[in-house]
C-alpha positions as CSV (number, residue, x, y, z in Angstrom):
1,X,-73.6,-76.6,-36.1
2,X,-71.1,-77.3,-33.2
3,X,-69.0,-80.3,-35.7
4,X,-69.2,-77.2,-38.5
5,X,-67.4,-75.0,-36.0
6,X,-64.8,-78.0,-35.2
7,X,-64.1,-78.6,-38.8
8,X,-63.3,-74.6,-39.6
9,X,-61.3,-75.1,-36.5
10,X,-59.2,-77.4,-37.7
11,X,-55.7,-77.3,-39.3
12,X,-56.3,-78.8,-42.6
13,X,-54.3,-81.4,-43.7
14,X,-51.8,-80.5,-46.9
15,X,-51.8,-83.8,-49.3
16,X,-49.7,-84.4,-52.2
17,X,-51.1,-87.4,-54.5
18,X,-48.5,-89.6,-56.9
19,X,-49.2,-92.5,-59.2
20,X,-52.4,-93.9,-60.6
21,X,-55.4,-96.7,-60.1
22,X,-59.1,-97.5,-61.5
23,X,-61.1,-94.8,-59.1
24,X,-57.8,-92.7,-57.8
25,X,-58.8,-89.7,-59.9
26,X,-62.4,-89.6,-57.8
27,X,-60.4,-90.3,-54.9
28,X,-58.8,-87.0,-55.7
29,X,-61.2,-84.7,-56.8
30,X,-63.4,-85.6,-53.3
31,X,-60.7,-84.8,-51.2
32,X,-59.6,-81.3,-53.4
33,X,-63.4,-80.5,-51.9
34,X,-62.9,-81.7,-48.7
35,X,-62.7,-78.5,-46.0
36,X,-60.1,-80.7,-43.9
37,X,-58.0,-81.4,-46.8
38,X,-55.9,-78.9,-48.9
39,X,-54.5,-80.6,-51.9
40,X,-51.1,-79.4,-52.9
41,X,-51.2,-81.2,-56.2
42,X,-50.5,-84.3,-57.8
43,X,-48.6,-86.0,-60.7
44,X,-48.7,-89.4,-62.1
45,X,-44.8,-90.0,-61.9
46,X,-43.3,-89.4,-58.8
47,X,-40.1,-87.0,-60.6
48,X,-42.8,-84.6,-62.0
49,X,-44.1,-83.7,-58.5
50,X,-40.1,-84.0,-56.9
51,X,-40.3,-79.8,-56.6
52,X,-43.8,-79.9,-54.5
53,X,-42.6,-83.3,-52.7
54,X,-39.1,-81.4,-51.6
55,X,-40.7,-78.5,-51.0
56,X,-44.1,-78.4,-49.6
57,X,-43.8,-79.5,-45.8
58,X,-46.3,-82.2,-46.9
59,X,-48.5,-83.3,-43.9
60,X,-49.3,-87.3,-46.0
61,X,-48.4,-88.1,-49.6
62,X,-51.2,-90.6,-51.4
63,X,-49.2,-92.8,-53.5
64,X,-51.5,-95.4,-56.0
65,X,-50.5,-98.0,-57.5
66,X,-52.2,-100.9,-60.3
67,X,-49.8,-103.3,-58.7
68,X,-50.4,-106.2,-56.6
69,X,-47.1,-105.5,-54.7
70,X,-45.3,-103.2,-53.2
71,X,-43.7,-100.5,-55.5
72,X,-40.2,-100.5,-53.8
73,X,-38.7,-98.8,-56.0
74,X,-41.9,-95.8,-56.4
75,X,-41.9,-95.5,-52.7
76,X,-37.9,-95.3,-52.3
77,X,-38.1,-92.3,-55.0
78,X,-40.7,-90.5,-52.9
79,X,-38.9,-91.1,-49.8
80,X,-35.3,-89.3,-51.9
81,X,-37.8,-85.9,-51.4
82,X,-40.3,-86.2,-47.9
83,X,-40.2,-87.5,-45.2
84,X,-44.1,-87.3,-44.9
85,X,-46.1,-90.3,-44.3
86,X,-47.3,-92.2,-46.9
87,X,-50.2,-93.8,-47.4
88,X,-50.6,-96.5,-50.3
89,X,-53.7,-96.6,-52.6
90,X,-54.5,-99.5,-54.4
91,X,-57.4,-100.8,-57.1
92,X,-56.8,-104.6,-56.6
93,X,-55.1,-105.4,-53.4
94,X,-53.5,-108.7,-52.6
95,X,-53.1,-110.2,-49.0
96,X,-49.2,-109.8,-50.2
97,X,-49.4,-106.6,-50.9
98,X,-51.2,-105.9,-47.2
99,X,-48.4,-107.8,-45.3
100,X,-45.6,-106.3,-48.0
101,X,-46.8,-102.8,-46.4
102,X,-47.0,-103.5,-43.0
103,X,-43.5,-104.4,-42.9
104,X,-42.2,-101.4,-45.1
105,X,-42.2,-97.2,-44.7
106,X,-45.6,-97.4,-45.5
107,X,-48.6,-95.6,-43.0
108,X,-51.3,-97.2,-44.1
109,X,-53.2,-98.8,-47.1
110,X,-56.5,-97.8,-49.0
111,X,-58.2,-100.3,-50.8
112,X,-60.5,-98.5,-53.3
113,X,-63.9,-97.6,-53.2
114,X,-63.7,-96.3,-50.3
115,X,-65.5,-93.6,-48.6
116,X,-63.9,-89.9,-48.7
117,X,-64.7,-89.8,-45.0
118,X,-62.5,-93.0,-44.0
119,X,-59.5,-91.6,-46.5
120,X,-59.2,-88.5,-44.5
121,X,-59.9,-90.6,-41.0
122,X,-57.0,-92.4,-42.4
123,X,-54.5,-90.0,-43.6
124,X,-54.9,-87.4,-40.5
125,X,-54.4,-91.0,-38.2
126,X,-51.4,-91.1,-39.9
127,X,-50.4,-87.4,-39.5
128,X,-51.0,-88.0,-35.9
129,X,-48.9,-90.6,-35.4
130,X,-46.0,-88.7,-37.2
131,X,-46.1,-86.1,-35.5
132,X,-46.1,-87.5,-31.7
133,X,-43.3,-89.9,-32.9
134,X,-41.3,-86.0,-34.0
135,X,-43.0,-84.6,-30.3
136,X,-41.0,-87.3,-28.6
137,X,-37.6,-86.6,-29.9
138,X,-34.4,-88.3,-28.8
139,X,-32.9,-88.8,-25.9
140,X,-32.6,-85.4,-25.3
141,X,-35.8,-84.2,-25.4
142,X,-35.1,-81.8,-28.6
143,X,-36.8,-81.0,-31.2
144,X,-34.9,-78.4,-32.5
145,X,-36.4,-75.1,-34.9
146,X,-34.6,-75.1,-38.6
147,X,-33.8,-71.4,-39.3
148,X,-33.0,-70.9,-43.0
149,X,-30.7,-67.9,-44.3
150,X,-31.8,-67.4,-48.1
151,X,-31.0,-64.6,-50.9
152,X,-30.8,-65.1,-54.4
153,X,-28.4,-62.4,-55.4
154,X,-25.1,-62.3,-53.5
155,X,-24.1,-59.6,-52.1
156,X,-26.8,-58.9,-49.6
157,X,-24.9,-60.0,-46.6
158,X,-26.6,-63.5,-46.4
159,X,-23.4,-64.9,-44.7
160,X,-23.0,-61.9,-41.8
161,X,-26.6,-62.6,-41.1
162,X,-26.4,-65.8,-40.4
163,X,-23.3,-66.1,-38.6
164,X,-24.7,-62.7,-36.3
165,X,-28.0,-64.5,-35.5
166,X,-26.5,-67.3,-34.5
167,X,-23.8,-66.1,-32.4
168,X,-26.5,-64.1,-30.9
169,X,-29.2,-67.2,-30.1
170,X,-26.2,-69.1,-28.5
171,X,-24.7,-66.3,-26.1
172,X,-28.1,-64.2,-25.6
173,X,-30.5,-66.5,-25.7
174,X,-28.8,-69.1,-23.6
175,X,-30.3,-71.7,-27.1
176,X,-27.9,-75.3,-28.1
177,X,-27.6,-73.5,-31.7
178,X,-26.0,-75.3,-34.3
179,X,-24.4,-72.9,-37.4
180,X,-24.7,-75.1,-40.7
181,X,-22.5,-73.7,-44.1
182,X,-24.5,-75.0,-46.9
183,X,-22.9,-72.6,-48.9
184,X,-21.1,-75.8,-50.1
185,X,-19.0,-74.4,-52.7
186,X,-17.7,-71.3,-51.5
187,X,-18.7,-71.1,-48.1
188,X,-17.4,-68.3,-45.1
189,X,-19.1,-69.2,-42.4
190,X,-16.3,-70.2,-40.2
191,X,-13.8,-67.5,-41.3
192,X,-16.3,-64.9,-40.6
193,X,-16.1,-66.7,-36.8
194,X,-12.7,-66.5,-36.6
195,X,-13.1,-70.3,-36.2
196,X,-10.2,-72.8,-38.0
197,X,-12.2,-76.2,-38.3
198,X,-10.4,-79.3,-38.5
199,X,-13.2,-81.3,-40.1
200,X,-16.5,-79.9,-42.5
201,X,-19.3,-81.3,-43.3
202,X,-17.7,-83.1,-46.1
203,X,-15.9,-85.0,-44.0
204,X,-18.8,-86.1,-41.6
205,X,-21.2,-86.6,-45.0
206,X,-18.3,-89.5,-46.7
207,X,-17.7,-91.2,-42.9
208,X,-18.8,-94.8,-42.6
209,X,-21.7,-95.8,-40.5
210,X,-24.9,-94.4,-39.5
211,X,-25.1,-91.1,-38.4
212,X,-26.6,-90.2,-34.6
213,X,-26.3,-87.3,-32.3
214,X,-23.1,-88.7,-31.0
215,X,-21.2,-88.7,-34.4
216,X,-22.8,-85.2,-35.3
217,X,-20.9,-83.6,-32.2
218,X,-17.2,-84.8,-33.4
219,X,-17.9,-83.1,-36.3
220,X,-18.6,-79.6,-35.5
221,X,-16.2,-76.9,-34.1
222,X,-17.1,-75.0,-31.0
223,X,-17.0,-71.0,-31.0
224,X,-16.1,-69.1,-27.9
225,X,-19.6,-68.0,-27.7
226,X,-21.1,-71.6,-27.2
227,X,-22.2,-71.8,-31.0
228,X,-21.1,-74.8,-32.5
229,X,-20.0,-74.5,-36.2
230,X,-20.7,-77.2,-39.5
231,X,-18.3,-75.9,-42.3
232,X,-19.2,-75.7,-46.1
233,X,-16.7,-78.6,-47.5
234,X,-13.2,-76.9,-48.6
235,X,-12.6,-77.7,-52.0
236,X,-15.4,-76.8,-54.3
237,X,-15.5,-80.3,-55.9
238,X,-16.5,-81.9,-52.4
239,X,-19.5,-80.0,-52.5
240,X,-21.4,-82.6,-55.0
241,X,-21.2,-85.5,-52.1
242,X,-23.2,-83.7,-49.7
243,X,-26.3,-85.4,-51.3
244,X,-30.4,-84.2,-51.0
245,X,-30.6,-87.6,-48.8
246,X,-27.6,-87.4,-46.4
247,X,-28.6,-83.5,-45.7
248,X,-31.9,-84.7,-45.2
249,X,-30.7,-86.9,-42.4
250,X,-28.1,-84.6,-40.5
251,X,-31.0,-82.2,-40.4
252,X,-33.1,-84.5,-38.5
253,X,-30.0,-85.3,-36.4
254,X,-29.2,-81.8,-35.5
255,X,-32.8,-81.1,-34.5
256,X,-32.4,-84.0,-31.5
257,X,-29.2,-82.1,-30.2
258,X,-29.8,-78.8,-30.8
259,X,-32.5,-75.8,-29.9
260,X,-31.9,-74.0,-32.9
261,X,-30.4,-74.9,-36.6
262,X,-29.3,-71.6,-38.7
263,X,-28.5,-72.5,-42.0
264,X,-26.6,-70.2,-44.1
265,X,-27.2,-71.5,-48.2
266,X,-25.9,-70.1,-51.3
267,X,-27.9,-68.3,-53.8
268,X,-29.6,-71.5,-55.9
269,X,-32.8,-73.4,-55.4
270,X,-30.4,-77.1,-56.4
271,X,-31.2,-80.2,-54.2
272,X,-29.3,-78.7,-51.1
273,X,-31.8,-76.1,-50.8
274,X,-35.0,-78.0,-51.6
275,X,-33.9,-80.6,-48.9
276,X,-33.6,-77.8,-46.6
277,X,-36.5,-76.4,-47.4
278,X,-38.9,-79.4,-46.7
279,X,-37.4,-79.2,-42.9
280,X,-37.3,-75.3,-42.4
281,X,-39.1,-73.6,-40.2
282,X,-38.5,-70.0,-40.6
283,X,-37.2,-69.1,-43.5
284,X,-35.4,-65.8,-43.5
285,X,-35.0,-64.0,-47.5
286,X,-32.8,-61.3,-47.1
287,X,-33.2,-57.9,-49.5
288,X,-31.5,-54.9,-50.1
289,X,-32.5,-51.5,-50.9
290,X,-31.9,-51.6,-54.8
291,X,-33.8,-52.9,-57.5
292,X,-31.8,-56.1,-59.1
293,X,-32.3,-57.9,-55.3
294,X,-35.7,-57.2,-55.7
295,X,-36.4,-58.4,-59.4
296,X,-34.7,-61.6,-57.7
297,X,-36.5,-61.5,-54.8
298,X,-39.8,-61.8,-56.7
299,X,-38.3,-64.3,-58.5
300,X,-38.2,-66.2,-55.1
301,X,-41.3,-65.5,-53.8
302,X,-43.0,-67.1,-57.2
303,X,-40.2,-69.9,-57.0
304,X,-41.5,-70.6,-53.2
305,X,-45.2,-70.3,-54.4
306,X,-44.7,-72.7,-56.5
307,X,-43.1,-74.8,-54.0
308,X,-45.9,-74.7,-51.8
309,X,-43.8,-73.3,-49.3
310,X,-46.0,-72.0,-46.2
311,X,-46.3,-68.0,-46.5
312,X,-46.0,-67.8,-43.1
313,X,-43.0,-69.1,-42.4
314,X,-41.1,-66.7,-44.8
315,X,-39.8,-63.7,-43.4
316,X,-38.3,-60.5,-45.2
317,X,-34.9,-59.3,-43.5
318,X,-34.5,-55.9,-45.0
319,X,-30.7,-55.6,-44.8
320,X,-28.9,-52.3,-44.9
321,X,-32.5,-50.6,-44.3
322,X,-30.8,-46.9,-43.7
323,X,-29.0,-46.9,-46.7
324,X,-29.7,-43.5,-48.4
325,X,-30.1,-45.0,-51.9
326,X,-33.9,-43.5,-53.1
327,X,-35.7,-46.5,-51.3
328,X,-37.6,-46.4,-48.8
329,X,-38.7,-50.1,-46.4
330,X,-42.3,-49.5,-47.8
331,X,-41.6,-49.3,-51.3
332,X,-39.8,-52.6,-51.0
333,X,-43.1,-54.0,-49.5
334,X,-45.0,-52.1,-52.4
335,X,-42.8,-54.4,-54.6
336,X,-42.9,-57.4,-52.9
337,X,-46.5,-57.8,-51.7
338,X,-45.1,-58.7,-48.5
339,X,-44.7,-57.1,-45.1
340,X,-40.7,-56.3,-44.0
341,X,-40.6,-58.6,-41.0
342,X,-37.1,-57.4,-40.1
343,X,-35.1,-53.9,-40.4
344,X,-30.8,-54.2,-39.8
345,X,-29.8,-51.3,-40.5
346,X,-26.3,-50.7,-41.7
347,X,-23.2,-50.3,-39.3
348,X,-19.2,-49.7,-40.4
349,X,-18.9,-51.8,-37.4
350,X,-19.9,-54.9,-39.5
351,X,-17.2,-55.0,-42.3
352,X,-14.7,-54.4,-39.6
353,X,-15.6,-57.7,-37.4
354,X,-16.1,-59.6,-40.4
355,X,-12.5,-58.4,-41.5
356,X,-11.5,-59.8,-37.9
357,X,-13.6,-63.0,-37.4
358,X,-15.4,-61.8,-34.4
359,X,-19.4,-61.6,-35.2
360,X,-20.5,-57.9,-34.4
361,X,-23.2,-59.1,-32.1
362,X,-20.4,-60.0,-29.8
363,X,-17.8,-57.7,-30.6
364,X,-19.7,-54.2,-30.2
365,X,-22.7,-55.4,-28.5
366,X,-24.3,-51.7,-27.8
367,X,-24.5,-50.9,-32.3
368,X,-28.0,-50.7,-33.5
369,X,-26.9,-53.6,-36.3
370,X,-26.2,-55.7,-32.8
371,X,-29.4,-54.6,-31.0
372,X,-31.1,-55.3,-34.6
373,X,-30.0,-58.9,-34.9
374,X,-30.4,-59.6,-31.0
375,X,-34.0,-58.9,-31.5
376,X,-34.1,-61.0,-33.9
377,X,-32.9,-63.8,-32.2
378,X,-35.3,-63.2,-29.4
379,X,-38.1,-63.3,-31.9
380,X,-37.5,-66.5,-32.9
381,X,-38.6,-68.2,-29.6
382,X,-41.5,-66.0,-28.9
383,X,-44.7,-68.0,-28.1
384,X,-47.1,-67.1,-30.9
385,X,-49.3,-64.5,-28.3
386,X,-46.5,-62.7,-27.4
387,X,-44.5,-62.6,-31.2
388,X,-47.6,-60.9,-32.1
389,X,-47.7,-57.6,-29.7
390,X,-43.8,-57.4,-30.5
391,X,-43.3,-58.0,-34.0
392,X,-43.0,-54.0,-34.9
393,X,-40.5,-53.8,-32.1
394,X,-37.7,-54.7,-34.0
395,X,-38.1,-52.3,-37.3
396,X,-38.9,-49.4,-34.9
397,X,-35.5,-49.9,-33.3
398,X,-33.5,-50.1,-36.8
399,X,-35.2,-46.6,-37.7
400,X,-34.2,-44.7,-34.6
């Protein structure tokens, strides 16, 4: 009764299976029943499952393979989406293909048959491992939270948000935050600072050599506040060479030096945003009170479902939420089958800081959009017991 209780107890571990071998379909269908295992899905070629595998903050990926060797080139695609472990599965093993593995990106290998019992030994060993080798972090200690800025209509003040919450983690909160413009085309991140970068992200993504925690810092410009900035590129073309793969790394770079990564996107699920996606860990949709946002946010929400992108890290930001328009917060919940985690109400001190570069968190610190946003911020480092008695704080504030 007591190892029933354990297993309940237990995170269960979120698989995504690729390719194909003589008993992998059994393989698959054991562990889809398996109480410590939830399945995400699972595709034969390693392109059709590239949505889920960007998107799914996958805890292993099962990979099989007919081969006797390694599949380089299967396991260098998977890699182009996750960073999750893998774990190879194989029919007919060869002692080359044992020794080819040990030496590559691979956790561990499954020779079939094999009990369903030792598979999921195996892949949570794995999952372990990962996850004290992220625990550890660089030399600094770091391991910094991914906050993700989303809409999918423009218009919703994506941009003011981000730069705001930001501003206000780095002066209020006393948090290393890092300010990333993956607006790539058309990004206004740093004029909305007031900021005049000499170099953008552009420019660190086409530098030679490998990038560390070193190289990241002469790359960013430093705001009076302490925020540090990453511009969108400045031409529009530039915006192609900021690839799923080197994103993928600068993220992981930025979480070893910083406390907190705000990233401010534009208004497309492209590779960018996937890539971002697989790293985030809140992600923040913002909505407005009128009813094309909302057809888009639903749009989203399905997108995101479909994703496999955890429901609990998403968090409405209801933007504008005093607005007398004929919509009320709880009809956009009504709509959305989601709770409003966040209320900003609207301000006319906003559009005149943005029209000087000076985020209104700083520049009238007393507004209710400034209180709104600094709450916020403070959310965001709660511990989970306390985030829970003062979630409602926040959209209480933005009413009064």
């Amino acid at each position: 009764m007591s190892s029933a209780t354990e297993t309940t107890q237990r995170e269960r571990v979120r698989i995504y299976a690729t390719g194909s071998c003589e008993g992998f379909e059994k393989l698959r269908e054991s562990l889809t029943n398996h109480p410590e295992i939830e399945m995400v899905g699972a595709s034969v070629g390693v392109s059709d499952g590239a949505g889920a595998l960007a998107g799914g903050h996958l805890d292993a990926v099962l990979h099989a393979t007919r081969g006797a060797s390694l599949p380089a080139d299967e396991l260098a695609s998977i890699r182009e989406h996750t960073r999750a472990p893998i774990l190879l599965v194989a029919s007919n093993g060869s002692a080359g293909l044992l020794e080819e593995a040990l030496e590559s990106d691979v956790s561990d290998v499954l020779l079939l048959p094999q009990l369903v019992e030792n598979v999921v030994f195996a892949i949570r060993k794995s999952t372990h491992s990962t996850r004290r080798h992220h625990d550890s972090g660089g030399s600094s200690g770091r391991h910094g939270k991914i906050v993700t800025v989303f809409s999918p209509k423009g218009g919703t003040g994506k941009t003011v948000i981000a730069t705001n919450l930001a501003a206000a983690c780095a002066k209020f909160e006393g948090r290393k935050t890092l300010l990333l413009d993956l607006d790539l085309q058309f990004g206004d991140a740093a004029i909305m600072l007031g900021v005049e970068p000499e170099k953008t992200i552009y420019d660190l993504v086409v530098a030679p050599g490998e990038l560390d925690t070193e190289k990241l810092a002469g790359y960013t410009t430093k705001h009076a506040c302490g925020l540090e900035v990453l511009p969108a590129p400045l031409r529009p073309e530039d915006a192609e060479l900021v690839t799923e793969a080197k994103l993928g790394r600068l993220l992981e770079v930025a979480r070893e030096s910083f406390d907190v990564i705000v990233v401010d996107t534009s208004p497309f699920f492209h590779g960018p945003m996937l890539a971002t996606l697989d790293r985030t860990d809140e992600l923040m949709l913002l909505c407005s009170l009128d009813v094309p946002t909302l057809k888009n946010l639903r749009l989203a929400l399905q997108t995101l479902d479909l994703l496999s992108f955890p429901k609990q890290r998403v968090g409405i930001v209801l933007n504008r939420s005093n607005s007398k328009v004929g919509m009320k917060p709880n009809e956009v919940e009504g709509a959305l089958g989601m709770k409003v985690r966040f209320e900003v109400p609207s301000d006319r001190a906003v559009p005149l800081a943005v029209n000087r570069g000076n985020p209104v968190v700083l520049a009238e610190e007393n507004a209710d959009v400034s209180k709104a946003i600094r709450s916020m911020a403070k959310e965001l480092f709660l511990a989970p017991k306390e985030e829970g008695k003062k979630r409602r704080l926040l959209p209480a504030l933005a009413r009064s």
